[in-house]
N, C-alpha and C positions, 0 to 999 in steps of 0.2 A: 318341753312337753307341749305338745300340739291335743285338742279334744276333737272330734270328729263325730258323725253319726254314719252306719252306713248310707243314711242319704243323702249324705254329706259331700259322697266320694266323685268325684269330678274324675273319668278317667281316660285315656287315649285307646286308640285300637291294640298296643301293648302294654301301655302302663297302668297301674291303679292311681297312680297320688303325682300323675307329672306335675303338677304347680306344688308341691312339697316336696319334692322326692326329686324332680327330673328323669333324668333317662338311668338312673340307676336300676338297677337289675338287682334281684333277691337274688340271696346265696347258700340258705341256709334257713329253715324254719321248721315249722309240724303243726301240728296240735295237741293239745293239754287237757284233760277230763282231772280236774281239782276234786279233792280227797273233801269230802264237807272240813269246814277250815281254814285247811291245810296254807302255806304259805312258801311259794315259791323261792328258791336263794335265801332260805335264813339266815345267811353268811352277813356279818355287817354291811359289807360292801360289795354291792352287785353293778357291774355296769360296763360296757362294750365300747368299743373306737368306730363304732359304726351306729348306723341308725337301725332302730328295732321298731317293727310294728307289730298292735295286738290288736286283733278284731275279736271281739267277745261275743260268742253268739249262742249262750245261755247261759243264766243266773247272774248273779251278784257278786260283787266284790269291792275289794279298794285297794289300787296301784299306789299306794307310796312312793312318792319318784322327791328325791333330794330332802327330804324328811315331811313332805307335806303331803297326806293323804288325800287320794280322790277316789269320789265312789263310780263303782264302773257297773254296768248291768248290757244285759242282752242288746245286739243292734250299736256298742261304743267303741269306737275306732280310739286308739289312744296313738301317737307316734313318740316314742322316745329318742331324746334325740342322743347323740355320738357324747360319752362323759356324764350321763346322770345316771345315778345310783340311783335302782327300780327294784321294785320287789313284787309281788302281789299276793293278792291274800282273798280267799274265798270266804262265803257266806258256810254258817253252818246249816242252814235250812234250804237254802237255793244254788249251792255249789257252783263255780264258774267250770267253764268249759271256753278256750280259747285257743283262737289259732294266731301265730307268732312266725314275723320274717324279721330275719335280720338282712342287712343292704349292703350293697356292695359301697366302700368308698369313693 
């Protein structure tokens, strides 16, 4: 797991995160408007053979990534990387809202 802020983000004229990422290309993402709560993959084990990023860009929460919890709020780049087991979990009074790429290999 990598922590980031968006002014954090160092990017090229195509990439977001080339000094973390490189020339990899997104393949897949959206965004998420979190239920107050609610917790993303309640499944014990959640986790990709890729890398996944989340840019949170309102409310609170806390990403659980390989059983150790971090608090995440508005403006938090988090990068997960390929093989950790993530989850996330919204605030019940500030709800997250996040948007999510997963990467190409």
């Amino acid at each position: 797991m990598k922590r980031l802020t968006i002014t954090d983000l160092k990017h090229s004229d195509s990439r977001l995160m080339p000094a973390l990422l490189g020339g990899r290309k997104i393949t897949g993402g959206g965004v998420y408007v979190f239920k107050p709560g609610e917790t993303a993959h309640p499944e014990p084990r959640h986790a990709h053979d890729v890398h996944e990023v989340f840019i949170f860009v309102q409310g609170r929460g806390v990403i659980p990534i390989d059983g150790t919890d971090h608090p995440v709020k508005t403006g938090d780049v988090i990068l997960v990387e390929a093989g950790e087991d993530h989850h996330t979990r919204s605030s019940d009074d500030d709800p997250l809202v996040a948007a999510w790429y997963l990467m190409e290999k």
